[in-house]
N, C-alpha and C positions, 0 to 999 in steps of 0.2 A: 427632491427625491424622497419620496417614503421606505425609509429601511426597514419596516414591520414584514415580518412573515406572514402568507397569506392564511387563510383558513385551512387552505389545502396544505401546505409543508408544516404549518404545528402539528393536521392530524395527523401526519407522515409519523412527525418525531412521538408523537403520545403514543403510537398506534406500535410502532417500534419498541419503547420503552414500555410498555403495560406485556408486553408479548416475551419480552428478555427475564423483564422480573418473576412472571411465571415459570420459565424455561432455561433462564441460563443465569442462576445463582454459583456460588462461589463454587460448592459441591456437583453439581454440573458441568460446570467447564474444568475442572480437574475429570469427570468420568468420561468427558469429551475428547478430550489430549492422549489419552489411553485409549482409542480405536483404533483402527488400523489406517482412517481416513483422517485422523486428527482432529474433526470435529463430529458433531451431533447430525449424522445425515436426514433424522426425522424434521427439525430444527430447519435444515437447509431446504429442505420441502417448503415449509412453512413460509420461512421466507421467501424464497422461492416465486412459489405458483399462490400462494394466495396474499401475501403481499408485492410481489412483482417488484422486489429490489431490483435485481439482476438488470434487467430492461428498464430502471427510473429513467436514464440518460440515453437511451437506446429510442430511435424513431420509430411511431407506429405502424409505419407501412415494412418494419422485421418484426413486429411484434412486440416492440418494447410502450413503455406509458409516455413517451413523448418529452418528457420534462426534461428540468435542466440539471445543471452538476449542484445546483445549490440544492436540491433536492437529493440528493444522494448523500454529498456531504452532513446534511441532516440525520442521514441514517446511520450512516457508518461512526457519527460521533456517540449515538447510542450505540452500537455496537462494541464501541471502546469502551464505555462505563464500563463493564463489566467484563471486556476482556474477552468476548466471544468468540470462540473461533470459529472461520467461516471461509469458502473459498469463494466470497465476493471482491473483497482487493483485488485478487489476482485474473477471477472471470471478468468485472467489470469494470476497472479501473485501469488494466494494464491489457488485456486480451480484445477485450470486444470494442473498444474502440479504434484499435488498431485495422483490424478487421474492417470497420464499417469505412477507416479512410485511407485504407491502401487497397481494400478486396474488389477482386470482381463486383459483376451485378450477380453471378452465380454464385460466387463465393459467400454474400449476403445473405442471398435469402436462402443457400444451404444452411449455415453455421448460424447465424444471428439470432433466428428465433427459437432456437433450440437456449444460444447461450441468455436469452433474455426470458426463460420460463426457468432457469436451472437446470433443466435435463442434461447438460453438457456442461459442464464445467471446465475451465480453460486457466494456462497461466503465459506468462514469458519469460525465456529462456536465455539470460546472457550469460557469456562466460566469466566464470570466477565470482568475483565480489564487484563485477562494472555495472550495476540495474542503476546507481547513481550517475554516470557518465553517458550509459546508452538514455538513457533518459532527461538529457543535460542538463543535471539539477545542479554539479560542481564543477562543471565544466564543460567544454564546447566536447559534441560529441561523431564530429565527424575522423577522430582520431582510429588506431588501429585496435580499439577494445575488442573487438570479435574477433582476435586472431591473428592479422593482418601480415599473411601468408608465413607465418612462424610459428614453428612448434605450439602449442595448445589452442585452447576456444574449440572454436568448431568450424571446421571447411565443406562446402559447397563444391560440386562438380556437377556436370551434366551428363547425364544418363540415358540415351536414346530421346525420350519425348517430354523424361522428368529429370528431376535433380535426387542427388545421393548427399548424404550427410555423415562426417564422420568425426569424431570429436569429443568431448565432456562439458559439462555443464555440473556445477555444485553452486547448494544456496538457492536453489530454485523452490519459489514459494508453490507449494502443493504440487511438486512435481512428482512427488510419488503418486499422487492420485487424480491430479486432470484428467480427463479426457480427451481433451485435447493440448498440444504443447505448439509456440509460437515459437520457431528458436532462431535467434539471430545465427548470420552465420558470413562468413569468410570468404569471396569466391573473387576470379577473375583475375588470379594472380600478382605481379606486378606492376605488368602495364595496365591493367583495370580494377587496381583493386578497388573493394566498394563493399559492402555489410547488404545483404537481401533478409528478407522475412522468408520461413515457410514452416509451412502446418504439417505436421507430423501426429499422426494416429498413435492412442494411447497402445492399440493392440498392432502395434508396425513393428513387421520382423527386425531384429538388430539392434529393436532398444530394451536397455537396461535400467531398471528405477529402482533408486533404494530413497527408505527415507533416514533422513539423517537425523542423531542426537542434536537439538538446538538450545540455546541459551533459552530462547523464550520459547516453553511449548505450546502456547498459543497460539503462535507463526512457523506451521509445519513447512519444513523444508526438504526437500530431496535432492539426490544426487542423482544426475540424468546421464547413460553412456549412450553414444549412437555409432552403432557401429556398422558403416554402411547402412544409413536406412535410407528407406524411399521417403521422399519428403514430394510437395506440392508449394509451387512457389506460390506467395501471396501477391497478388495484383496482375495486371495484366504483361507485363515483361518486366527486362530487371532492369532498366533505367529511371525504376520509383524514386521517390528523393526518400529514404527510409528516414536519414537521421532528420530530417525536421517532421515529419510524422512522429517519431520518438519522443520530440521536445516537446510539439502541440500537447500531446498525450501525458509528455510525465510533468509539465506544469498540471493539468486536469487535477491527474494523482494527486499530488502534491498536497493540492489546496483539500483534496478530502480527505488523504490522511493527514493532515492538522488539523483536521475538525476530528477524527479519530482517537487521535494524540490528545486533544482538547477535553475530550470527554472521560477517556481515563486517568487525565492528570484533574479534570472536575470531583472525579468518583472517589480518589487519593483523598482529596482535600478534604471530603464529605465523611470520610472514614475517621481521619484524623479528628476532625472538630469534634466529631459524637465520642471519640478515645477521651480528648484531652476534658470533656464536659463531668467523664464518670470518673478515671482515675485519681485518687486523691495523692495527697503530701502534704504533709505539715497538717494533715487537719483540715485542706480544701482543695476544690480537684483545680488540677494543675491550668486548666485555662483557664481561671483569674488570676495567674499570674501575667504583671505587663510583659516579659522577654517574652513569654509564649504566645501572648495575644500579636505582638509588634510581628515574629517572623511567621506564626499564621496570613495573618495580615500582608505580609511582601507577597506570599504564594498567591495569594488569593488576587493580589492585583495584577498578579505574571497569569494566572489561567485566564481571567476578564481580559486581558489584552491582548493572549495569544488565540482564544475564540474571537474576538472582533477584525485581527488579522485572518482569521481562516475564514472567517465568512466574507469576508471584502474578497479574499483571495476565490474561493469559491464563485462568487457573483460575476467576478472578471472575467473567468476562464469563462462565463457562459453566453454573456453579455459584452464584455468589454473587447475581448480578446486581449486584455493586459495581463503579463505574465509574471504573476506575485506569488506564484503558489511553492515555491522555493525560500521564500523571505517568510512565508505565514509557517512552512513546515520546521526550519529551521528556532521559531519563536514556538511552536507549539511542543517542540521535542526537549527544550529546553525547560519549558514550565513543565512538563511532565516528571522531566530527570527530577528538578528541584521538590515539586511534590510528594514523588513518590523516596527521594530521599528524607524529607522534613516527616513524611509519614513512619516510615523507619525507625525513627528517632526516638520521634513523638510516642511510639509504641511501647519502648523502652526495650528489656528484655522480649518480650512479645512479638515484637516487630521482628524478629530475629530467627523465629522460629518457623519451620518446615512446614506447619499445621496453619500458620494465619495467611492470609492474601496480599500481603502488605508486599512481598518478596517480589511477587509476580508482576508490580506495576512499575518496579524499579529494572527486571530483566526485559519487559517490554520497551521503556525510555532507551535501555544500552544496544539491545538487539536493532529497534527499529535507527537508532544514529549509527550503527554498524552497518544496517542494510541501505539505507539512503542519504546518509550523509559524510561525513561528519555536518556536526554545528556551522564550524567557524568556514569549511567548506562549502555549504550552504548559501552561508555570507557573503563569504567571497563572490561566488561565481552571480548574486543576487545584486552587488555593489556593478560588480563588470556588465549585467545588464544596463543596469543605469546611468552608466557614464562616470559611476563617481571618480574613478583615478583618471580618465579621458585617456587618451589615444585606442588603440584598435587591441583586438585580444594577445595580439605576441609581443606587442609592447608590454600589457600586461603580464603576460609570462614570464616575460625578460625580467 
């Protein structure tokens, strides 16, 4: 097997990274977190419609470039370098695939090629802090996370010819500003209970969107009310299998944001070494010292092995259909954490301060193992794919 990159995915990654270094240095993505949409809407064009992120993974008969997750995963670990913000996680990693494999054939070519040019930007809505378990990256996810006919989430009823939604939702990535919202949802009471999908209009009466203060404002968040809205169920009736649509999908995720995670725990690393090369002590700058060279040196061998996991992890989901991308995100959030703490460090007093970027890569590691993990979470539900403790999942429970 040839594991080299083709001509076509390096110009992916060059074509990405020559385009961020012009347009989203450190001073840009702080004047980017401060709009109202959380990122650089010029920016999201750009990417957008003339490099055609959004659609990399998207098929060409909705308008997308046909490619695979390893291709995308490529992008978005540039994206990481620098910490970019952007509503591609959310339109295409977590929204438009979902879409393409629970939708109508109407539902597709409505939505699709809208979300695979940018003009429509999309997220997904689970209740509370469960995007981890509806996505069963720590756990099996056919549980009652959306609700499951008890006070909060969000509940589903049927409304003459549509469904009503009513409920909250917090923690939803760009949910103040999608355009379109995917919201898992509650219905069918006891004797049927079950989690449905449905599309919900950003301008549909009875919803409410606030955005919320986040740890990492990079990863704009909102708080969603629906109160009584009309919603549109996804797919053709509600005997869809959602939660294994969920898993297929949040392994996909997974595997590219560990190439995400990868790239900002790379750009950590890349900061540090050019610190440790100027700052002096003693009369010489502090990386010719061996303790600083040795724990440089651990980082660097946790980023090199948590990209070779995410790309293995990436290739599978596109190829293999083996489901690694929970073991690569778990390894790449971890060399992140370490990174951007050793960066910290390394900074000294500097690393400390409001004005340098060192801060931002350490609330992105805490945020993002808050939004989809924990770690050792991660691990676990990654060993319980594999067999490693043997017997079946409520054994493992137990």
């Amino acid at each position: 097997m040839d594991a080299r990159f083709t001509a076509e995915q390096e110009e992916i990654r060059r074509t990405v990274r020559e385009l961020l270094l012009k347009r989203s240095g450190p001073e840009d993505v702080r004047a980017a977190v401060r709009t109202a949409e959380g990122y650089d809407t010029a920016l999201w064009t750009t990417l957008a419609e003339q490099l055609g992120l959004p659609g990399l993974a998207l098929p060409e008969e909705y308008g997308g470039v046909g490619c695979s997750v390893t291709e995308l995963a490529l992008a978005c670990e540039e994206l990481g370098r620098g910490l970019t913000p952007s509503p591609l996680p959310a339109t295409a990693l977590l929204t438009a695939p979902l879409v393409l494999a629970l939708g109508t054939d109407r539902q597709r070519h409505r939505l699709l090629p809208r979300l695979a040019t940018g003009r429509l930007t999309a997220t997904l809505a689970v209740p509370g802090a469960a995007l981890a378990t509806a996505l069963a990256l720590t756990g099996d996810n056919h549980g009652a996370w959306a609700g499951g006919g008890r006070a909060g989430g969000v509940q589903a009823r049927r409304s003459g010819d549509g469904w009503r939604l009513y409920g909250e939702v917090t923690q939803v990535l760009d949910g103040h500003s999608a355009g379109l919202l995917l919201v898992a949802a509650h219905t069918g009471g006891f004797a049927r209970s079950r989690t449905l999908l449905f599309l919900v209009r950003a301008e549909a009466t009875g919803l409410v969107r606030v955005r919320q203060t986040a740890l990492d404002e990079t990863r704009a968040v909102g708080r969603v009310q629906l109160r009584d809205v009309p919603a549109e169920l996804l797919g053709e009736d509600d005997e869809a299998d959602v939660p294994a649509a969920l898993a297929d999908v949040g392994d996909a995720a997974a595997a590219v944001l560990a190439a995400e995670a990868v790239g900002a725990a790379d750009r950590a690393l890349e900061r540090t070494v050019a610190h440790v090369r100027q700052r002096e002590q003693f009369g010489r700058p502090i990386g010719s010292f061996q303790a600083v060279k040795h724990r440089l040196a651990d980082v660097y061998v946790g980023v090199q092995a948590a990209r070779s996991a995410a790309y293995y992890a990436a290739w599978s989901a596109g190829v293999r259909g083996e489901r690694v991308g929970g073991q690569a995100l778990a390894q790449a959030l971890e060399a992140l954490r370490t990174a951007a703490a050793e960066g910290v460090q390394f900074h000294g007093g500097l690393g400390f301060t409001w004005e340098h970027e060192a801060h931002l890569y350490v609330k992105r590691a805490t945020a993002d193992a808050l939004l989809l993990g924990p770690v050792h979470r991660l691990r676990g539900r990654a060993a319980e794919l594999a067999g490693m403790f043997g017997g079946d999942d409520e054994e493992v429970r137990g």
